[in-house]
C-alpha positions in Angstrom: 140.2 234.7 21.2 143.2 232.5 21.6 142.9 229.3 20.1 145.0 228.0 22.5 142.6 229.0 25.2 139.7 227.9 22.6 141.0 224.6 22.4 142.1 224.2 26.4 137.7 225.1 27.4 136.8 222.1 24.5 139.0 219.7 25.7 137.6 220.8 29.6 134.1 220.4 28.2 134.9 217.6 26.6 136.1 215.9 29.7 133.3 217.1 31.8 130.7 215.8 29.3 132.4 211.9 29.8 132.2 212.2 33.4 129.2 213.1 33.4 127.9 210.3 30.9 130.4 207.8 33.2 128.6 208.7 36.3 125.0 208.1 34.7 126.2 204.6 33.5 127.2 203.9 36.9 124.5 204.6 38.8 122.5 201.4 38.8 118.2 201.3 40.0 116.9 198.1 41.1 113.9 196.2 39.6 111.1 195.2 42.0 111.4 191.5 41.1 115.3 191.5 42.1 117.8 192.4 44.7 121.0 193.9 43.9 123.8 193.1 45.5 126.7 195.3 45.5 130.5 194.2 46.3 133.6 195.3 46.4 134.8 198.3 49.2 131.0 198.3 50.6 132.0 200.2 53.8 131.8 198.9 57.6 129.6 197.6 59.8 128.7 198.7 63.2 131.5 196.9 64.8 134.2 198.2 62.1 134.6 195.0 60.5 134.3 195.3 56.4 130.7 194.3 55.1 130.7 191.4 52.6 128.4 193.0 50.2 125.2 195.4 50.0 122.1 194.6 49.2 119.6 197.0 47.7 116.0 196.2 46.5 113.4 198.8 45.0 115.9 201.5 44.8 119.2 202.9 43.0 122.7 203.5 43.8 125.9 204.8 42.7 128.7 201.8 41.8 132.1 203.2 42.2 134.6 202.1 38.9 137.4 199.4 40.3 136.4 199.5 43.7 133.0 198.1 43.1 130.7 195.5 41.3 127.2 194.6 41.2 124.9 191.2 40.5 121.4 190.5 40.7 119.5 187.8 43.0 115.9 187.0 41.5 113.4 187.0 43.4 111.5 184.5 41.6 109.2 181.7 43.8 110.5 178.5 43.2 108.4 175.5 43.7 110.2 172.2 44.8 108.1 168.9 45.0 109.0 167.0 48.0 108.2 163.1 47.5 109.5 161.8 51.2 109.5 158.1 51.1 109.5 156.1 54.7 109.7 158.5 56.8 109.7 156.5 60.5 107.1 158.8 63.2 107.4 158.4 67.0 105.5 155.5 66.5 108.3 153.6 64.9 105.8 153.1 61.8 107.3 154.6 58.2 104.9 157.3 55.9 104.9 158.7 52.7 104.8 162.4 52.8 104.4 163.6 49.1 104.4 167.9 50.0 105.0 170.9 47.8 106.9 173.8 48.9 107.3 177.3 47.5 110.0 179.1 48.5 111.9 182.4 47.3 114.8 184.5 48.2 113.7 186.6 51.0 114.0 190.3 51.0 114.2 191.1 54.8 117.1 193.0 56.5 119.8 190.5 57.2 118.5 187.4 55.7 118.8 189.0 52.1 122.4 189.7 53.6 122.9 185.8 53.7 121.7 185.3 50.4 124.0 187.7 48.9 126.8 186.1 51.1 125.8 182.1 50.1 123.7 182.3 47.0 125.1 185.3 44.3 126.3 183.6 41.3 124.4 180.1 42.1 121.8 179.2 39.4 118.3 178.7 40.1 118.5 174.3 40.0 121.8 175.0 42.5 119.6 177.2 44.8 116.8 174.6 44.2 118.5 171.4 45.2 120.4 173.3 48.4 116.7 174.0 49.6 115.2 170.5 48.7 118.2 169.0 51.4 117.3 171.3 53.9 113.4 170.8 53.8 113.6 166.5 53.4 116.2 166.9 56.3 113.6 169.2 58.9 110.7 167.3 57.5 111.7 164.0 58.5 112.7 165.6 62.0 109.0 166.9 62.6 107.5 163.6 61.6 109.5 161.8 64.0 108.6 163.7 66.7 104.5 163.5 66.1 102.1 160.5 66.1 100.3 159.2 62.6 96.9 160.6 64.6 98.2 164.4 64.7 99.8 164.2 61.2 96.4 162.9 59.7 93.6 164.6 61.8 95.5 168.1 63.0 97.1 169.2 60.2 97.2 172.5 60.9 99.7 171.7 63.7 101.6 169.5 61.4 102.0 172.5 58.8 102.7 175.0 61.8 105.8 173.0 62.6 106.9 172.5 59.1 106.7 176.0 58.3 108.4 176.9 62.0 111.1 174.7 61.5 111.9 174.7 57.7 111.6 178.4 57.7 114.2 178.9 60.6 116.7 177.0 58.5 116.1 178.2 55.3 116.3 182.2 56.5 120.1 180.9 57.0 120.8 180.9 53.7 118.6 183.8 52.9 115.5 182.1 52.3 111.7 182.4 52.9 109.0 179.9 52.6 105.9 181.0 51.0 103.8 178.2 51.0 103.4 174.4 52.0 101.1 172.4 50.4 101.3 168.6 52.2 98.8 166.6 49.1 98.1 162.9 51.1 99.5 160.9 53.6 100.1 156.9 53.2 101.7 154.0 55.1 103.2 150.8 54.6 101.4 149.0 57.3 98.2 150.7 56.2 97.9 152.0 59.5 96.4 155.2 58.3 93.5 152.9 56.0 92.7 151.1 59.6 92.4 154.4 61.1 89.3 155.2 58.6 88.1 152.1 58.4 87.7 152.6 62.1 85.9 155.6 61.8 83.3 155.0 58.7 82.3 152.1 60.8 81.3 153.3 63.8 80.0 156.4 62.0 77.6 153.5 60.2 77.2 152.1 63.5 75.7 155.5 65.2 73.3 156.0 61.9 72.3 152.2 62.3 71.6 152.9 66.4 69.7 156.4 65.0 67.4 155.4 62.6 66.3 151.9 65.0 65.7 154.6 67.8 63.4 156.2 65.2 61.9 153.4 64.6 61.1 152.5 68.1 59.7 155.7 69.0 57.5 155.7 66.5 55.7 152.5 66.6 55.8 153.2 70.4 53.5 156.7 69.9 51.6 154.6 66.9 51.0 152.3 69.7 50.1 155.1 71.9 47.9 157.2 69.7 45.9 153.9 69.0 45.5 153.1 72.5 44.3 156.9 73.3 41.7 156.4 70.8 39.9 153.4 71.6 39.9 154.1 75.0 38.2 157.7 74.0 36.0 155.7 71.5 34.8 153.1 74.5 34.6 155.8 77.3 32.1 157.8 74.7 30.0 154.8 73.9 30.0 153.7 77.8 28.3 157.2 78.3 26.2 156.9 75.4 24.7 153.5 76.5 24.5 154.9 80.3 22.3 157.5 78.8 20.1 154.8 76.8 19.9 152.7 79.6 18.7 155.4 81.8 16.3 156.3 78.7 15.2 152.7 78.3 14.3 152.5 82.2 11.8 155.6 82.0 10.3 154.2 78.9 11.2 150.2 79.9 7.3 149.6 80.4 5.7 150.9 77.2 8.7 149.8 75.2 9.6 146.0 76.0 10.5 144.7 72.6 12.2 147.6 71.4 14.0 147.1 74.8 15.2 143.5 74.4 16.6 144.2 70.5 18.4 147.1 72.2 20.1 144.5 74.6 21.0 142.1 71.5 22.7 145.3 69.6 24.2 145.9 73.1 25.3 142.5 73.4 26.7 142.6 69.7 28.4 146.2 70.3 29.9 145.2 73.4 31.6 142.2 71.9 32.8 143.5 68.7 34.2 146.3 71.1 36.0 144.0 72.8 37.4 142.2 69.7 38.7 145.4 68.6 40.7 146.1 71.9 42.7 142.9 72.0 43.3 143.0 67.8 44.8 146.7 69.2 46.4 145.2 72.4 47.8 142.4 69.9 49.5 144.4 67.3 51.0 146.8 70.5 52.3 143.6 71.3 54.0 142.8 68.0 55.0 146.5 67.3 57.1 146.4 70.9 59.1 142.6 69.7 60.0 143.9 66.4 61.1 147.0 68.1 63.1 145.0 71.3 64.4 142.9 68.1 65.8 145.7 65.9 67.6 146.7 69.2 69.2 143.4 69.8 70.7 143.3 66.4 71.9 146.9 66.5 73.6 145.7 70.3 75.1 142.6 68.4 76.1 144.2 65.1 78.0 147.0 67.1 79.8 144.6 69.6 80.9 142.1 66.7 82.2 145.4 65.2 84.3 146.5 68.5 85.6 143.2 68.6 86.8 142.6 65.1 88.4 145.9 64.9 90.0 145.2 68.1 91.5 142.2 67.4 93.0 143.7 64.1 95.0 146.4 65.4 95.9 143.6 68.2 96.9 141.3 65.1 99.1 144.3 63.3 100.8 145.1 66.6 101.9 141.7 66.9 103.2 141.6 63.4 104.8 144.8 64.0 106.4 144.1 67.5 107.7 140.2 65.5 108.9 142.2 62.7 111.1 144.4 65.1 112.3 141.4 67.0 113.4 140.0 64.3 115.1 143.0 63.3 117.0 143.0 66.5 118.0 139.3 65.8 119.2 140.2 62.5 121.6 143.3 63.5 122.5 141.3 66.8 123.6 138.2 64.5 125.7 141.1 61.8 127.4 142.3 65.4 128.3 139.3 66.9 129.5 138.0 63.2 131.8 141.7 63.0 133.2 141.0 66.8 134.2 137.7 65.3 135.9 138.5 62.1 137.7 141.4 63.9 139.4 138.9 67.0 140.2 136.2 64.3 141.9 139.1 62.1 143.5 140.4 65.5 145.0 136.9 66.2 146.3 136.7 62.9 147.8 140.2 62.9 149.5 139.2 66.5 150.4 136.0 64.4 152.1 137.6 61.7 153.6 139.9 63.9 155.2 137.1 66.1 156.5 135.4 62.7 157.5 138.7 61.3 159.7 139.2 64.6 161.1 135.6 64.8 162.5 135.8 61.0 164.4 139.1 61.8 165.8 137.4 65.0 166.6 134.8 62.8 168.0 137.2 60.2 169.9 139.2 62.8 171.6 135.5 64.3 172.4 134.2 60.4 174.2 137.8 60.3 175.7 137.7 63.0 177.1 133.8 62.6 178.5 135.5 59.2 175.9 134.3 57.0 176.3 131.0 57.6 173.4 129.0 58.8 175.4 125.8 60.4 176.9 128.5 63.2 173.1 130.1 63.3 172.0 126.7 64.2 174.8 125.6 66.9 173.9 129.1 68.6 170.6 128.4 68.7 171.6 125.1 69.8 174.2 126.5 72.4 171.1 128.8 74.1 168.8 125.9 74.0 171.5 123.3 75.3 170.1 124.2 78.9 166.5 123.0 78.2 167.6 120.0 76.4 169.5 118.4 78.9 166.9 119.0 81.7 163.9 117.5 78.9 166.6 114.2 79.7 166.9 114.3 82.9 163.1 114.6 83.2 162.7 111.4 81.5 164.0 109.4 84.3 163.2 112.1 87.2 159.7 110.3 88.0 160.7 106.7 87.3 159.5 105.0 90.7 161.7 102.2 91.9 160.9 100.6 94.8 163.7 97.5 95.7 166.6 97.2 93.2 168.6 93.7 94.1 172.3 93.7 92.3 173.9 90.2 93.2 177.8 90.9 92.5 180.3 88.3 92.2 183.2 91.0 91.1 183.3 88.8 87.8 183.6 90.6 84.5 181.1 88.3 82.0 181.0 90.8 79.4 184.9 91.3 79.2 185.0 95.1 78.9 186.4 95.4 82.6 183.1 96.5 84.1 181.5 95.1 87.4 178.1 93.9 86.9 176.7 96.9 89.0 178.4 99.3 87.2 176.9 97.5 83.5 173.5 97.9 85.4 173.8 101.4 85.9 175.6 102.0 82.5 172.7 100.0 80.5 170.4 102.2 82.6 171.7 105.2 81.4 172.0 103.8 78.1 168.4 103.6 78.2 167.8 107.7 77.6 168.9 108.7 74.0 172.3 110.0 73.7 172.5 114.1 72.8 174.3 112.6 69.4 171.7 110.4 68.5 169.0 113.3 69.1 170.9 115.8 66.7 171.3 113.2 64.2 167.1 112.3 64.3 167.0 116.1 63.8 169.6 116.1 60.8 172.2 118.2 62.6 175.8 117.4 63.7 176.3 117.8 66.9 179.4 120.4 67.4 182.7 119.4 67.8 183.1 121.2 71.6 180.1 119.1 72.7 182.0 115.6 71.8 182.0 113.3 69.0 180.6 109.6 68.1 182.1 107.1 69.9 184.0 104.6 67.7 182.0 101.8 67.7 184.1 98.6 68.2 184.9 96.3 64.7 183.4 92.9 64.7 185.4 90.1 65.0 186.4 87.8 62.2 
């Protein structure tokens, strides 16, 4: 044979054996106590979009080179201890809910889907502390929607809705709870220790009422069977002495003295008889007051009881509703102080707005006058000149003058040329302070367009 064609059916062989081996050690089973999760080109879903990944558990499958890859979810349970501190119930009164919850990832059509969409490649403390959140978050909902009486007495309600609720939330991330395991139930306003305290007592209280019933009843039928028997015993020995007396009166003649010691044993019979029925009549007598007595104290004790536990639920409601009120105060007192401190840091914002918009005017004029501040002033001057003329006219505006009398004799005493009406008015006008004199209290000049100081006259030698 050729060895060309020799060589050509190895090389075939050759090649056929390594697909073959390829193909075996791609073709992945499954082990009960995990779910694997294929990814890559998966295929498409019902609707034609593209499938995140494929989950297979007890069973095999074929991975594809390049255009596939596989993980492995374990199935583990996972316990997670939930210590939930002060939660508040619909009561307003905070519990302590110490639980245990085993969950594990869930192997059902579409919720092992989400857990290969939200959990592959998380580690088991990651998948841990993502199911802790959920379960304290749905577990403080449920206890604010039930009374301290259902959590404590029905508790198989209380687990129903736990499971319900924390179930529903946890299949979103692929989830399922096994088991809940809720270990004791406390409160800080010991609401939950009144609550038995309550109950052993009147339990105590219906044994105490029991056993003085029993009591009662049975010195009543000792009382009774007594009673039956003495009558029985005198009705017997009133028929027996009928019978002797009818004896004695056929025989009364011949039997005399025999006769009158029957009457003295009569007479002693018949007395001791009725000693014995009052002894019996006495100690019914007693047995009945000790029995109306035991009742009495049963009635008190079980009043005082009602009462005292009354009036301490009545005392922690109070203390309670005061501790609320005052919790109202409190948070009222942090809003009213907030509304405060934000409309005094309003005003000052508006504050330092209005100053931050006045020193840019300001600015702006100084730039405008060239950068000199003398012509910055005099045109703020110049736009105020308005208002500072009418402020001195105002001064004399209201000045009430009822008769002025100006006697005149044309003579000029003060030898400046003036009449003495006209140095009345001039002194009057003299009277409101000059523009000059105002600019110079304010150390400014007044400008030159406005007039200058009036030379005051040298003195005379």
């Amino acid at each position: 044979m050729d060895p060309i064609i020799i060589g050509l059916v190895t090389v075939a062989v050759l090649v056929a054996f390594i697909i073959v081996i390829t193909a075996l050690s791609r073709y992945k089973k499954c082990p009960s106590d995990q779910v694997m999760v294929i990814y890559g080109k998966v295929g498409s879903n019902n609707d034609g979009t593209q499938r995140s990944a494929k989950c297979i558990h007890g069973g095999a499958s074929f991975i594809w080179p390049v255009f596939q890859a596989y993980e492995y979810l374990d199935l583990t349970p996972i316990s997670i201890s939930v210590d939930l501190k002060s939660a508040l119930s619909r009561q307003n009164i905070r519990i302590d809910v110490p639980s245990r919850f085993t969950v594990g990832i869930s192997t059902e059509n579409g919720i092992m889907q989400n857990a290969a969409e939200r959990l592959l490649g998380l580690r088991m403390e990651e998948i841990q502390k993502l199911a802790e959140d959920i379960i304290f978050g749905q577990l403080r909902l449920i206890i604010a929607t039930m009374d301290i009486e259902e959590i404590n007495t029905d508790r198989d309600k209380f687990l129903d809705a736990v499971s319900g609720n924390v179930e529903t939330e946890l299949k979103k991330i692929g989830l399922r709870l096994i088991n809940v395991n809720v270990t004791d139930i406390n409160d800080e306003s010991g609401y939950i220790v009144a609550l038995g305290r309550e109950a052993a007592s009147k339990a105590i209280n219906d044994a105490k009422v029991s056993v003085a019933q029993a009591d009662r009843a049975g010195a009543i039928g000792s009382a009774n069977a007594e009673r039956d028997q003495r009558v029985s015993v005198s009705m017997a020995n009133s028929e027996a002495v009928k019978g002797e007396n009818e004896a004695r009166v056929k025989i009364a003649e011949s039997e005399a003295i025999h006769r009158e010691r029957e009457a003295e044993a009569l007479k002693r019979a018949t007395a001791a008889e009725n000693i014995q029925a009052a002894k019996a009549l006495e100690e019914s007598y007693a047995a009945q007051k000790a029995a109306e007595i035991a009742r009495a104290t049963l009635e008190k004790a079980s009043q005082e009881a009602d009462i005292i536990v009354k009036v301490q639920i009545e005392k922690q409601r109070l203390e309670l509703q005061a501790e609320a009120e005052a919790e109202q105060t409190r948070r009222r007192a942090r809003g009213d102080a907030d509304a405060i401190f934000m409309k005094m840091q309003a005003e000052a914002n508006g504050m330092r707005e209005i100053l931050s918009k006045q020193a840019e005017g300001f600015a702006r004029i100084v730039e405008s006058a060239g950068g000199k501040s003398d012509d910055a002033i005099r045109l703020l001057i110049a736009d105020k000149l308005e208002d500072l003329v009418k402020i001195q006219v105002e001064a004399i505006k209201n000045i009430k003058i009822d008769k002025v009398t100006v006697w005149d004799t044309n003579s000029n005493a003060s030898g400046d040329g003036k009449s003495a009406t006209a140095g009345f008015l001039s002194g009057l006008m003299k009277s409101i302070p000059p523009m000059n004199e105002v600019f110079n209290m304010a150390g400014m000049k007044l400008p030159e367009y406005l007039g200058t100081d009036i030379p005051t006259a040298p003195k005379a030698d």
